[in-house]
C-alpha positions in Angstrom: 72.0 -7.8 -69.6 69.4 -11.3 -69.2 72.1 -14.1 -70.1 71.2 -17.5 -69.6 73.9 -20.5 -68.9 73.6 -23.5 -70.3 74.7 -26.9 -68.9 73.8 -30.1 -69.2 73.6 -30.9 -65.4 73.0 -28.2 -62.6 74.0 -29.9 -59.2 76.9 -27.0 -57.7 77.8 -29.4 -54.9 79.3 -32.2 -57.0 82.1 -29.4 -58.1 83.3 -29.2 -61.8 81.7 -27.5 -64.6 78.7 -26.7 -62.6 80.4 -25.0 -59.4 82.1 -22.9 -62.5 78.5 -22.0 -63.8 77.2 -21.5 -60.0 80.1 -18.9 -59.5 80.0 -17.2 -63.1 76.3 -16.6 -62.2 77.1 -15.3 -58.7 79.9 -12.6 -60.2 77.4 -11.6 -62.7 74.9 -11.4 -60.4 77.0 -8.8 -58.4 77.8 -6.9 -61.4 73.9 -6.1 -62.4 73.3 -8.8 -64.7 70.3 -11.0 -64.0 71.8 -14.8 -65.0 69.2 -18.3 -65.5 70.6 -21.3 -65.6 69.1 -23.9 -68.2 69.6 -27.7 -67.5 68.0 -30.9 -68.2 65.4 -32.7 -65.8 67.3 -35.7 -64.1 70.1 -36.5 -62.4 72.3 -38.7 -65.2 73.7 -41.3 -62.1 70.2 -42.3 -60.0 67.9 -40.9 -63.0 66.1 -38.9 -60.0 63.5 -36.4 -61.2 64.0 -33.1 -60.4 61.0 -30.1 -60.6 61.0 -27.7 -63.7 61.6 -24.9 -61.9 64.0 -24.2 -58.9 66.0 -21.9 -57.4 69.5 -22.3 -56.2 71.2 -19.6 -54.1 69.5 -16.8 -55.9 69.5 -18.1 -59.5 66.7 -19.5 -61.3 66.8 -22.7 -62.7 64.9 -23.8 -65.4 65.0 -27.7 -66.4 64.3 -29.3 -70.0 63.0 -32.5 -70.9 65.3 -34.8 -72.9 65.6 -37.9 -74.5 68.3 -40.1 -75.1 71.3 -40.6 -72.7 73.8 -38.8 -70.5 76.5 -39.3 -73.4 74.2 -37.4 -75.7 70.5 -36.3 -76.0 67.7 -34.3 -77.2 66.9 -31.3 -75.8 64.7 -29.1 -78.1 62.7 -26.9 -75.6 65.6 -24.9 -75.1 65.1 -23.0 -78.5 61.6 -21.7 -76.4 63.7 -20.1 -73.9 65.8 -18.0 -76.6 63.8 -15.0 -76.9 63.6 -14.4 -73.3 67.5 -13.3 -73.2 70.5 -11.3 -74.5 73.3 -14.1 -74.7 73.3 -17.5 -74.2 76.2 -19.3 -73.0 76.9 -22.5 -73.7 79.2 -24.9 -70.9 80.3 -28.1 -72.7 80.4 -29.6 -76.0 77.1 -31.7 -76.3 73.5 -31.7 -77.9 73.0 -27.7 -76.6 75.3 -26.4 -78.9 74.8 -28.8 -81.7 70.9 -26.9 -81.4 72.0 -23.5 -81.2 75.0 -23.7 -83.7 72.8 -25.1 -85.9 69.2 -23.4 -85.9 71.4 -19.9 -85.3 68.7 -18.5 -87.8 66.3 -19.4 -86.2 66.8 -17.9 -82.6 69.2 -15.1 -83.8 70.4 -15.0 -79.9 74.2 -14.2 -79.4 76.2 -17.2 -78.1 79.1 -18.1 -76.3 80.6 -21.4 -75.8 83.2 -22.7 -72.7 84.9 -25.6 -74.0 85.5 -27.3 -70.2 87.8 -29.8 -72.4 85.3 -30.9 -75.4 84.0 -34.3 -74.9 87.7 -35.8 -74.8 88.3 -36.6 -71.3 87.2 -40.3 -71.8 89.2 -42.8 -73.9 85.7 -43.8 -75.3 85.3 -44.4 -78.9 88.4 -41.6 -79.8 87.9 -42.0 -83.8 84.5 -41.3 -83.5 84.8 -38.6 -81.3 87.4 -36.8 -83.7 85.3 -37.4 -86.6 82.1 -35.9 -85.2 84.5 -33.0 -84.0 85.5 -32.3 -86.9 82.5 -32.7 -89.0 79.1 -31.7 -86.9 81.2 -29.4 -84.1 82.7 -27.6 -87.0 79.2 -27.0 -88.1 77.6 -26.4 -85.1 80.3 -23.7 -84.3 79.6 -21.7 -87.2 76.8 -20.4 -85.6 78.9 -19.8 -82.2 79.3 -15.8 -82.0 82.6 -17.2 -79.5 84.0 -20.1 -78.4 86.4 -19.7 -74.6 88.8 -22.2 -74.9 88.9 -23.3 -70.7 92.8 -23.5 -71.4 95.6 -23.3 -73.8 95.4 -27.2 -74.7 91.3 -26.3 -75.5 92.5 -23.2 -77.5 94.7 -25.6 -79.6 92.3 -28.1 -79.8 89.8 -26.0 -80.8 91.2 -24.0 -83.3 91.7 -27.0 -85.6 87.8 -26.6 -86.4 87.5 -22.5 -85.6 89.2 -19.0 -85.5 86.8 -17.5 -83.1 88.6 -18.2 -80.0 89.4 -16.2 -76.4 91.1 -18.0 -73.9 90.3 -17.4 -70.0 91.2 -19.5 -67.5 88.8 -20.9 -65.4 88.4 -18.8 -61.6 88.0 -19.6 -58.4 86.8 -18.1 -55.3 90.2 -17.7 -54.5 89.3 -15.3 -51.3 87.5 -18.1 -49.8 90.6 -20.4 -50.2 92.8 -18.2 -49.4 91.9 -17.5 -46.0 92.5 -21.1 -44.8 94.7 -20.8 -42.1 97.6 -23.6 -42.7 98.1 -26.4 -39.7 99.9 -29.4 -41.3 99.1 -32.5 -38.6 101.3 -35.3 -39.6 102.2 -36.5 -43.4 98.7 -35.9 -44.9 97.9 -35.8 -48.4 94.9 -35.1 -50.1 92.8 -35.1 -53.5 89.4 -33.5 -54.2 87.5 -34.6 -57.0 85.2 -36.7 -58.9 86.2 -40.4 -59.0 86.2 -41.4 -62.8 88.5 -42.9 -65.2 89.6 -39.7 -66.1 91.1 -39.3 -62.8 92.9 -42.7 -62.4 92.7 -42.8 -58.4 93.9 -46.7 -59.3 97.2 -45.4 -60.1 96.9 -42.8 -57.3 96.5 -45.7 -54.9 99.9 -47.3 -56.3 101.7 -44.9 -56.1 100.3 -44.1 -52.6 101.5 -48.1 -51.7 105.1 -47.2 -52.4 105.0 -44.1 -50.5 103.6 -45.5 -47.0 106.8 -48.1 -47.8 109.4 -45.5 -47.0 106.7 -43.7 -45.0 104.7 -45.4 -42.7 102.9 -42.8 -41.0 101.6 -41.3 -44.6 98.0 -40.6 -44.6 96.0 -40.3 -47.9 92.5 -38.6 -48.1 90.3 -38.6 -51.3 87.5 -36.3 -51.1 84.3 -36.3 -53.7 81.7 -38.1 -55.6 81.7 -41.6 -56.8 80.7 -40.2 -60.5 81.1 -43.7 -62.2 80.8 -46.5 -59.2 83.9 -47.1 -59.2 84.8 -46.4 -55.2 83.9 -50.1 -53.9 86.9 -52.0 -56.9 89.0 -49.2 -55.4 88.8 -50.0 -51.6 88.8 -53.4 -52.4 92.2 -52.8 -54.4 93.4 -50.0 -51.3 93.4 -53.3 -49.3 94.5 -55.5 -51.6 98.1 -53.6 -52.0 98.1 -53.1 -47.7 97.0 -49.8 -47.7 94.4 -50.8 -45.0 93.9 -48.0 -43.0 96.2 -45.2 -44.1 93.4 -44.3 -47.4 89.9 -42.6 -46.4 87.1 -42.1 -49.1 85.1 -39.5 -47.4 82.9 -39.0 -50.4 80.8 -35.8 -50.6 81.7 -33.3 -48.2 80.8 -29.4 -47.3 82.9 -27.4 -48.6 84.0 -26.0 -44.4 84.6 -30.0 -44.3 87.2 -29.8 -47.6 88.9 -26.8 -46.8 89.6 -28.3 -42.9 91.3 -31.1 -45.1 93.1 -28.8 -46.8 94.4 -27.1 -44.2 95.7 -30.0 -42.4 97.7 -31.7 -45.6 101.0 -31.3 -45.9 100.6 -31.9 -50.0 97.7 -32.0 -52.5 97.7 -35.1 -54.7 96.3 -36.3 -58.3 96.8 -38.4 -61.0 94.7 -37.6 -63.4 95.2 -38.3 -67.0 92.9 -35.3 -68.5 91.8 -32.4 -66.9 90.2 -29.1 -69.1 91.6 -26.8 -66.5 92.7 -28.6 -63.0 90.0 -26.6 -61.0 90.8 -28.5 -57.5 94.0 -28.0 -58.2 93.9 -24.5 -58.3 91.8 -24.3 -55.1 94.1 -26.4 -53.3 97.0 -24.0 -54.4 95.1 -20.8 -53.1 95.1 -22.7 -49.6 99.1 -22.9 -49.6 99.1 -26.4 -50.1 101.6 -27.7 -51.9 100.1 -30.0 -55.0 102.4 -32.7 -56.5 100.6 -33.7 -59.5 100.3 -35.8 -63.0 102.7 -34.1 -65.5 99.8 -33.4 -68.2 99.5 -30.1 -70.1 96.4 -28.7 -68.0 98.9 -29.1 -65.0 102.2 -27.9 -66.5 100.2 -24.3 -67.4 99.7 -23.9 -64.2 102.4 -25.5 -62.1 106.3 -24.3 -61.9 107.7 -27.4 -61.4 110.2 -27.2 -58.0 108.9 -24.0 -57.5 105.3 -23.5 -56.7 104.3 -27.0 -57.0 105.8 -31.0 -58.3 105.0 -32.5 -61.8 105.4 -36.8 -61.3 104.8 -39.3 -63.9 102.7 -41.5 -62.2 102.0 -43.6 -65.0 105.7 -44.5 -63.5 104.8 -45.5 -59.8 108.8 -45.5 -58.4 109.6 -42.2 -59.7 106.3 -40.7 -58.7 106.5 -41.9 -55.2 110.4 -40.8 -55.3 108.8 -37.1 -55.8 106.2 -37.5 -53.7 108.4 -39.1 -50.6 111.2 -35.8 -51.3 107.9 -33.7 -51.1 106.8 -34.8 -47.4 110.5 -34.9 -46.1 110.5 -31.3 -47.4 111.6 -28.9 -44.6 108.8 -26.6 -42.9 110.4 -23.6 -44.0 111.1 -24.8 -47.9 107.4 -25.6 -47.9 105.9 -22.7 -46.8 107.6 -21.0 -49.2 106.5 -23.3 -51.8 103.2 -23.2 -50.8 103.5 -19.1 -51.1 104.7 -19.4 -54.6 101.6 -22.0 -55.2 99.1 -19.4 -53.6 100.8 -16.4 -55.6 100.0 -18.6 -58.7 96.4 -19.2 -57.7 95.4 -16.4 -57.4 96.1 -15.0 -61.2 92.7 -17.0 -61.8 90.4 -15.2 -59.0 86.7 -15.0 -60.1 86.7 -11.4 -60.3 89.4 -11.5 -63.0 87.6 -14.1 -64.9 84.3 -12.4 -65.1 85.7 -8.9 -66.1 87.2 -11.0 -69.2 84.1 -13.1 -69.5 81.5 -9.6 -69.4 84.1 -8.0 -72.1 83.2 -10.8 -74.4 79.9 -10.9 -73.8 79.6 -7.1 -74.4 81.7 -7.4 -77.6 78.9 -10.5 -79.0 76.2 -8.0 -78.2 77.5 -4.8 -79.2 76.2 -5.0 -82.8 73.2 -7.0 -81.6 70.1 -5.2 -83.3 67.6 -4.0 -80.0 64.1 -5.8 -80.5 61.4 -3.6 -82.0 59.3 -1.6 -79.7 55.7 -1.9 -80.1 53.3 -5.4 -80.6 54.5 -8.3 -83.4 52.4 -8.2 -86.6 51.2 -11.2 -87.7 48.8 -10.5 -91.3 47.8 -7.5 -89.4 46.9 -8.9 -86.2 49.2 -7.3 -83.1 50.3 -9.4 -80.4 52.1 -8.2 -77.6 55.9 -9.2 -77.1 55.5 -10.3 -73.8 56.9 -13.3 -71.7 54.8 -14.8 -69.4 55.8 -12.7 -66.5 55.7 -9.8 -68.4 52.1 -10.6 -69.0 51.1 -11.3 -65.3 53.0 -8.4 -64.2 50.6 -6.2 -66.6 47.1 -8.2 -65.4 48.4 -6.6 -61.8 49.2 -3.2 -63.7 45.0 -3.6 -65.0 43.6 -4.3 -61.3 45.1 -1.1 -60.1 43.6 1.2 -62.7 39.6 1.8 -63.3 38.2 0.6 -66.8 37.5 -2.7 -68.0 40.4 -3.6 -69.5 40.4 -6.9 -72.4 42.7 -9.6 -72.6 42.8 -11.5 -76.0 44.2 -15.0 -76.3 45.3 -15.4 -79.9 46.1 -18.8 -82.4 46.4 -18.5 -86.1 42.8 -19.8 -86.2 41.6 -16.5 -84.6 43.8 -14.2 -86.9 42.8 -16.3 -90.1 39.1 -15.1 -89.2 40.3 -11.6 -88.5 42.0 -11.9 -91.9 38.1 -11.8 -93.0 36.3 -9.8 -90.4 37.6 -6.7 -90.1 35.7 -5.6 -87.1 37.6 -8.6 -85.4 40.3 -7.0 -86.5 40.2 -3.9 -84.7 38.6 -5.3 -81.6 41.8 -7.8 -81.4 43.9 -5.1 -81.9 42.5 -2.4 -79.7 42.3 -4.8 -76.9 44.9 -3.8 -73.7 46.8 -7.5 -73.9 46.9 -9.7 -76.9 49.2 -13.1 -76.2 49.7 -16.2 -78.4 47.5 -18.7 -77.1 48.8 -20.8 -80.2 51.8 -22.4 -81.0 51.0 -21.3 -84.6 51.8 -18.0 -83.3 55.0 -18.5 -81.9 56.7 -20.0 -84.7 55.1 -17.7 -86.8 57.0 -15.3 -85.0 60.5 -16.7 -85.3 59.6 -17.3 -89.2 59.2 -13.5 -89.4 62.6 -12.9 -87.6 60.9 -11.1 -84.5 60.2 -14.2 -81.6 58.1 -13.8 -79.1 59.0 -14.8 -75.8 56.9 -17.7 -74.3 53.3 -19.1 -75.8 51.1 -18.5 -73.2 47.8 -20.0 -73.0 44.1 -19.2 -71.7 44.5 -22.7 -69.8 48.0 -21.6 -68.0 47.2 -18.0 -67.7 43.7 -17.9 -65.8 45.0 -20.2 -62.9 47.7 -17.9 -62.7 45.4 -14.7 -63.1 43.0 -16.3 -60.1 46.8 -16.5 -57.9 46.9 -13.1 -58.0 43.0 -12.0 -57.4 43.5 -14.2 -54.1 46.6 -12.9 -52.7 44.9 -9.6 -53.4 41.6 -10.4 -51.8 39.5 -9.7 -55.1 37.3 -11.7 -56.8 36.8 -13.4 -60.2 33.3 -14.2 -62.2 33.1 -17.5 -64.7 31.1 -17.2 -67.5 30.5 -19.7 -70.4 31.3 -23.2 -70.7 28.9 -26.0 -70.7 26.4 -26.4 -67.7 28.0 -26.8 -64.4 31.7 -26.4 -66.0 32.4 -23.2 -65.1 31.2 -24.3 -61.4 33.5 -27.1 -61.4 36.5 -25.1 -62.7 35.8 -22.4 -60.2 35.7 -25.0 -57.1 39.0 -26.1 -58.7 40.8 -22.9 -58.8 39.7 -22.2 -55.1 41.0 -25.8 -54.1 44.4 -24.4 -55.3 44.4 -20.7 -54.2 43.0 -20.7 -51.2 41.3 -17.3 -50.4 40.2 -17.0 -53.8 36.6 -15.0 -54.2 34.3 -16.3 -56.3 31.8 -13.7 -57.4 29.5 -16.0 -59.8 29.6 -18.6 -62.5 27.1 -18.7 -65.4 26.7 -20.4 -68.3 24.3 -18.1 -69.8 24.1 -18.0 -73.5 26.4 -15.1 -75.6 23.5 -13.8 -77.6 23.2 -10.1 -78.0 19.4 -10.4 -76.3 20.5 -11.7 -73.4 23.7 -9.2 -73.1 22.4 -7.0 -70.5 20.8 -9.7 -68.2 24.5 -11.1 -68.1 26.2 -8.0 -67.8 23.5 -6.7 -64.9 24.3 -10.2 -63.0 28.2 -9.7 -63.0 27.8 -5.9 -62.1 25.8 -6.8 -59.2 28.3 -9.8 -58.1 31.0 -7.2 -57.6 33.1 -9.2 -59.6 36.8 -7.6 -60.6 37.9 -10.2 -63.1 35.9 -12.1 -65.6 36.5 -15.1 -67.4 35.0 -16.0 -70.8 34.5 -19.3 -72.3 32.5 -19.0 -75.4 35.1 -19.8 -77.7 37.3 -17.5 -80.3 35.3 -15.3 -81.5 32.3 -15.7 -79.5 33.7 -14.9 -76.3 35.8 -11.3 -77.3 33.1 -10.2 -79.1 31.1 -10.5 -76.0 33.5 -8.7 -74.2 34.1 -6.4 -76.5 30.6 -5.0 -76.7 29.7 -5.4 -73.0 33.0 -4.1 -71.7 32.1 -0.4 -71.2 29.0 -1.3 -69.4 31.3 -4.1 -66.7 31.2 -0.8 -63.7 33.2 -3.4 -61.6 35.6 -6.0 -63.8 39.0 -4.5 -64.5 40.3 -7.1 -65.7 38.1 -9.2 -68.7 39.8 -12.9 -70.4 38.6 -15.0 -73.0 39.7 -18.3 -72.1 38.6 -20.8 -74.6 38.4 -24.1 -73.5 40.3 -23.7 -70.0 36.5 -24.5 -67.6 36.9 -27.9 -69.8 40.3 -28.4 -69.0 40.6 -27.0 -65.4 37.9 -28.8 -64.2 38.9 -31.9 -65.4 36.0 -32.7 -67.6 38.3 -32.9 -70.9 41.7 -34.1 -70.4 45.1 -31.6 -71.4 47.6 -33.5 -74.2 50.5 -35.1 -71.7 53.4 -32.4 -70.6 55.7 -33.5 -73.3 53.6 -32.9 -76.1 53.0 -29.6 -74.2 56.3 -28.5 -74.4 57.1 -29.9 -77.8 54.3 -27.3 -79.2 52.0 -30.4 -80.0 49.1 -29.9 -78.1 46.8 -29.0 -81.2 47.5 -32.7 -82.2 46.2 -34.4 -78.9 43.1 -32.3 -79.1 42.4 -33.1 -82.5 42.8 -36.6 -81.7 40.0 -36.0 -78.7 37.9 -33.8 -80.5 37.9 -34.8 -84.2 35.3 -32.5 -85.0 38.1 -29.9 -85.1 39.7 -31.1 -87.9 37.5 -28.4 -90.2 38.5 -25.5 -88.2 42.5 -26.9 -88.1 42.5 -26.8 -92.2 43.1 -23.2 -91.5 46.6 -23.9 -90.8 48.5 -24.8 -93.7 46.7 -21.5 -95.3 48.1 -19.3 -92.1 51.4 -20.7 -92.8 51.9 -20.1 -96.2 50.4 -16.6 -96.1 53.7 -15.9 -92.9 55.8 -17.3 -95.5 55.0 -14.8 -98.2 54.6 -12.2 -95.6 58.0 -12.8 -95.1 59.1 -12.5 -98.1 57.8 -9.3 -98.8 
């Protein structure tokens, strides 16, 4: 099964939801399922960059562009991706499921939603928040195939605005926690985790103050990031209250760093006031450590209070640091046998447990899934091949291996509105080896009709990537068409980038029938294995479908359109994010308004896939 995950940010260090996606994506990894992760294109706290594509311990990592804020955005690209896969699941209630609840028709791709908590663990605007849950998230849902509530407090939450609920527990590695060899030094206590409001390390810290009182020699550790810059108001008050030296903000840490810490406390601390789950928690537990934390419902599902663990008020700083100060004078062996019971607990939520309920979903969503249709996508009679873009590549290297010349046809509605009333076009289009959708047109086309293609793939995007694999395979590749001197300057281009890459020839010899054989006899005798045609749909298939038997050398043949123009620089490609918005048809209009006659074949393409549709 090809499932992405979904999550606003990707950054498995910082912990949280995204260690949970990093791990759920490592277990299905080890059970044969090949697992993306899709994510947005910054980080929300420095507004860094980060690249489109990555990979991140063995998972691929795709990132969207957005607009809007960390509290909500716009992330439409993702619909793109939805072909590609068997399930999506969703981590979070934000923008992402808003999209896919709501365009379910559209995509027609099972999904699965982990709550994490909703968008509740901040007392921000909390009318608003309930309204929009229960308007636009009741909505949204309807197109969720499941929602897995992260606990029983999200399964009763949720089920005010749906019945489609599983409940799993989140996991942890609990092997990796559980091998931590215990050696309590002194009267340690730590707490992992992000600091944020949520997690009310203020109160923490009072707490804390009244403890070192009866205590003295009482250390306290916080370990993690400083989500909301709030670390430098809480030194500041750690001093204020004489806490001095006995507090340490280590901030971000390795994760051999955190479970040293761990070993060495004598007790695992927190105050939060909202937690989905209480992940750290849980980790802490699998260590033997015994955590004495805020009595809140995420907490008391996991926690036997006086028996694998504490529940405290700290809300109420004297009776918490009561509980906390009969915790350390605990006796070694009344510890250890707490901390038993605690590890016992944790490790009921051990990622292979987890998984097995989270693949048993997944397989249920899926089971009446109908399989996609073998065979090319007709659109008005014109087949285009079902391929994503590495489908596509991984056939070009299929071609190279085999004699014959074999055609490669980029396709936009344009092109099929003209095959519409050429029939010869017709049947060289679709007796061609590889027909992709050059066009955007194409690609919506496609989800209109209920059958989407994977990925639009362009003549621009696909010959650089073509001319990768000719020079990591030491053959070479002709360019013919183009302007004078383009194809030169696109050629030199494309070896600046691949270095190793043959050039057999460039030519920008005319695509007349009488000069046919003068072309064909120069590329035969250049040696040339791939060719490149820029004469412009339907100049440039034509060519290649007349000449193609008489190529003795070319096993590969591409018409490319206007990709010489744009490779070499000489006409400029619309900006990225009109790119990936499906826009591009609009920039080039705007730089080449002479194809506004050729561009009123649109509307006419897209009415005639609406009544094909129909029909």
């Amino acid at each position: 099964m090809r499932i992405l995950q979904v999550v606003r940010q990707y950054l498995p260090s910082t912990g949280g939801m995204e260690t949970y996606v990093a791990n759920l994506c490592r277990q299905l990894s080890e059970r044969g399922h090949q697992c993306d992760v899709a994510t947005l294109d910054y980080i929300f706290k420095t507004k860094q960059q980060l690249p489109a594509y990555q990979e991140i311990d063995g998972t691929d990592v795709i990132r969207l562009p957005s607009l809007g804020t960390a509290r909500y955005f716009l992330a439409p690209r993702l619909l793109d991706l939805m072909p590609r896969y068997d399930l999506v699941h969703v981590h979070g209630v934000d923008f992402f499921i808003d999209l896919l609840g709501t365009f379910k028709g559209v995509h027609n791709t099972p999904v699965v939603l982990s709550t994490h908590g909703g968008f509740f663990h901040t007392s921000w605007f909390p009318s608003f928040k309930q309204a929009y849950f229960k308007t636009i998230t009741r909505n949204s849902l309807k197109g969720v195939d499941r929602v897995i509530a992260s606990s029983q407090k999200d399964a009763d939450l949720f089920s005010q605005v749906t019945e489609n609920i599983s409940l799993v527990d989140n996991g942890i590695d609990y092997q990796k926690f559980a091998q931590v060899e215990k050696k309590i030094e002194g009267q340690s206590l730590v707490f992992v985790g992000r600091i944020s409001k949520n997690k009310r390390v203020d109160r923490l810290l009072d707490v804390f103050s009244r403890v070192r009182d009866m205590r003295p020699h009482a250390q306290l550790k916080i370990i993690g990031p400083d989500w909301e810059d709030l670390q430098k108001g809480l030194e500041e008050h750690a001093e204020k209250i004489g806490l001095g030296r006995s507090v340490t903000f280590t901030g971000v840490v390795s994760q051999e760093e955190m479970l040293a810490a761990l070993a060495t406390a004598r007790l695992f601390v927190s105050a939060s006031e909202y937690e989905a789950f209480g992940l750290s928690t849980v980790e802490a537990m699998a260590t033997g450590t015994v955590p004495v934390v805020n009595d809140i419902p995420a907490f008391a599902d996991i926690i036997d209070d006086g028996e694998s663990g504490f529940l405290a008020d700290y809300a109420d700083p004297g009776t918490a640091a009561e509980i906390l100060r009969a915790a350390l004078d605990l006796e070694d062996g009344r510890l250890a046998s707490i901390g038993a019971a605690a590890k016992k607990t944790a490790a009921g939520y051990d990622w292979n447990l987890v998984a097995d309920s989270i693949v048993s979903i997944y397989e249920e969503v899926t089971a009446g899934r109908k399989t996609a249709p073998e065979g090319p996508l007709e659109v008005l009679g014109v087949e285009v091949d079902r391929v994503s873009r590495h489908d596509a590549l991984e056939q070009v290297d299929s071609f190279l291996t085999t004699p014959g010349c074999k055609q490669i046809v980029t396709l936009n509605p344009e092109y099929v509105m003209l095959a519409g009333r050429n029939h010869e076009l017709l049947k060289m289009i679709n007796r061609s080896e590889l027909c992709v959708p050059d066009g955007m047109g194409i690609v919506w086309a496609s989800r209109l009709l209920g059958e989407p293609l994977p990925d639009r793939i362009t003549g621009t995007g696909l010959l650089p990537e073509i001319c990768g694999i000719a020079a990591e395979n030491g053959l070479s590749v002709f360019f013919l068409g183009g302007k004078p001197g383009v194809a030169e300057l696109a050629a030199h281009e494309l070896s600046h980038r691949y270095p190793g890459l043959k050039v057999a020839g460039t030519s920008s010899a005319d695509p007349g029938i009488e000069t046919d054989d003068e072309t064909v006899r120069m590329i035969n005798d250049s040696g040339a294995d791939i060719l490149a045609v820029a004469y412009g749909c339907p100049k440039q298939d034509f060519w290649i479908g007349r000449n193609r038997e008489k190529l003795l050398n070319v096993r590969v043949a591409i018409g490319v359109g206007g990709a010489f123009d744009f490779i070499s620089g000489m006409i400029p490609r619309a900006p990225r994010i009109m790119r990936k918005a499906g826009m591009e048809w609009l920039f080039r209009l705007w730089m080449e308004p002479s194809r506004a006659k050729r561009m009123t074949a649109l509307p006419h393409f897209g009415w005639l896939v609406m009544r094909s549709r129909k029909k």
